[in-house]
Steps between C-alpha positions, in 0.01 A plus 500: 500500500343737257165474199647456167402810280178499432376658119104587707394823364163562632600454885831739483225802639413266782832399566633846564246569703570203716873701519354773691207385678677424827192250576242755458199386271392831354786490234481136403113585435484801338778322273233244423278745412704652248609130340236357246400179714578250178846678434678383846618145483380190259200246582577215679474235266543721173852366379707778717372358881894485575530899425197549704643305779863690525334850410329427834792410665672772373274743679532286845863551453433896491235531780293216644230702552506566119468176448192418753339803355523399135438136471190515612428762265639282251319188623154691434574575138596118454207397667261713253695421193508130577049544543537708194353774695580845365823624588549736804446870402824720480541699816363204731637313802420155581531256805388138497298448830446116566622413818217347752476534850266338771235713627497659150290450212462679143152397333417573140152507399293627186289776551257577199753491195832537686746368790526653816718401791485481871637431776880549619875419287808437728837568416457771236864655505472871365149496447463877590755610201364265211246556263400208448531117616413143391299357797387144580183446643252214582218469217150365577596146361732460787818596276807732482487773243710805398364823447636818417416803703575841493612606842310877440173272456158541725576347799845416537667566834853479588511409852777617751806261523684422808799484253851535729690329248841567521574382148275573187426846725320658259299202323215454761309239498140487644123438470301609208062521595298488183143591567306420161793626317476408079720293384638303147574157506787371356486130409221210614481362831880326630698659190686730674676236731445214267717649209876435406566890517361476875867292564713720241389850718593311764828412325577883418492579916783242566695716187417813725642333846836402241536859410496587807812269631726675253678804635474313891693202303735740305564692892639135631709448147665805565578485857641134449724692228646736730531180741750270271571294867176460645396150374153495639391878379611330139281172544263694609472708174546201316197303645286812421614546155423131448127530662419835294641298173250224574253703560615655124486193316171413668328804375642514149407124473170564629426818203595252229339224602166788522577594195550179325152386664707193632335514867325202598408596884520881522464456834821284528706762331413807693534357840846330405644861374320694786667253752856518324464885542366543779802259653764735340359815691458321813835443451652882375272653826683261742800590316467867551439485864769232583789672249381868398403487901312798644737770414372435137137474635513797742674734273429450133165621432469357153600146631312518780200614353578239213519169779189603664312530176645164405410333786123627514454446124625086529287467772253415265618175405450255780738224501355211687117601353622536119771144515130294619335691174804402325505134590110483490537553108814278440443202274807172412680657193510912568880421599650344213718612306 
């Protein structure tokens, strides 16, 4: 089950060096470097959200680490366009860090005529390599801001990570300590989380996870080809070409309806698409294990490397967790059709 050709210009750089980066980062960066940051893939929301949703996936079908390495990226330079912030600066890298953890705490505060941070940010995934990162932190008022940081800035320390992650290798995730490091806001108090494009990032991750699904899904076609008599190796490639075309149709629904402005509970949209995705991967890894079996896992590198990424990068969407968010914004009506 392969992408339909794409006409994306400003990502073919990126895209070959997903091709050759073999899960290393340094490629996939320095390729971001190079790229003006506005050239890569449309806006969400700006008429062409479908092209930015299957350029991503085109790049998880490459390398899923090219794909967790550039979304982000891609995420950040949504983020500032949608606070009409200025546009990232050619030869930058961005992260979006706003995860939360218990025991840590990010505080911004005003000192004299600017912002400052302090305290500690979780989950920061390649915060060592980046230049730059939107961060949320607690404000004074008792809110949740973004701010945007350079990661070069006075008092900014990437702490050690116990990362022994066998998937995502090279994408490490860890702490970030700011200690009265300055900072820009970007938007008021809430806006980051309380904005549609908060749901359409979202969105563009579950296109990344169905990129990803492709060549595992194209492996099982073809051995089920070369296996005319074995019935259940064919249903098997059937069910999975079914999931991964629901999951299709979910995501191209979902960019019209962004672009069309036709959402009434973003909410409701992104966790519906995110949970049809996430289903269909659950679904290709078991698949791989069960038919592909460990001959596949043990001795092809690329679709080894490619399961284990897969498997760490939906890990993010929590099933049980995400269905009680889902429900929690339902309303009598959202199903008709």
């Amino acid at each position: 089950m392969t992408t339909a050709p794409a006409t994306i210009t400003g990502i073919d750089a990126y895209l070959d060096a997903a091709a050759r980066c073999g899960g290393s980062v340094a490629p996939l960066l320095e390729a971001l470097r190079a790229t003006p940051p506005g050239s890569l893939l449309p806006l969400p929301g700006s008429g062409r959200t479908a092209e930015r949703f299957r350029g991503l996936a085109r790049v998880a079908a490459v390398d899923v680490t090219a794909a967790r390495v550039i979304e982000p990226h891609l995420d950040a330079v949504a983020i500032l366009a949608e606070a009409d912030a200025p546009e990232p600066e050619h030869g930058t890298t961005w992260g979006v860090f706003a995860a939360e953890a218990p025991g840590d705490a990010l505080l911004a505060c005003r000192e004299q005529d600017r912002w400052v941070l302090r305290g500690r940010k979780p989950w920061c995934s390649l915060a060592g390599r980046l230049t730059s990162a939107l961060v949320t932190a607690s404000t004074p008022e008792g809110g949740r801001r973004m701010f945007a940081v350079s990661m070069g800035a006075p008092g900014v320390t990437v702490e050690a990570a116990q990362w022994v992650a066998r998937g995502l290798a090279e994408v490490v995730s860890g702490p970030v300590a700011f200690d009265h490091s300055p900072a820009r806001p970007v938007g008021g108090d809430g806006w980051y989380l309380d904005r549609p494009g908060f749901r359409w990032g979202a969105i563009g991750v579950a296109a990344c996870w169905w990129g990803g699904c492709l060549p595992i899904v194209d492996a099982l076609i073809a051995r089920a080809r070369k296996r005319p008599d074995d019935t259940i190796l064919a249903a098997r490639a059937g069910e999975l070409y079914r999931r991964l075309d629901a999951g299709r149709l979910a995501l191209d629904d979902a960019a019209a309806r962004i672009d069309e402005h036709e959402v009434p509970d973003p909410a409701v949209l992104a966790h519906a698409v995110r949970g049809t995705v996430a289903d269909a991967v659950a679904a290709t890894l078991d698949a791989a294990r069960e038919v592909l079996g460990p001959a596949a896992l043990a001795f092809d590198e690329g679709l080894a490397r490619r399961c284990a990424d897969l498997e760490l990068y939906v890990s993010q969407y929590h099933r049980g967790r995400d269905d009680a968010s889902l429900a929690g914004h339902l309303a009598g009506g959202l199903l008709a059709w």
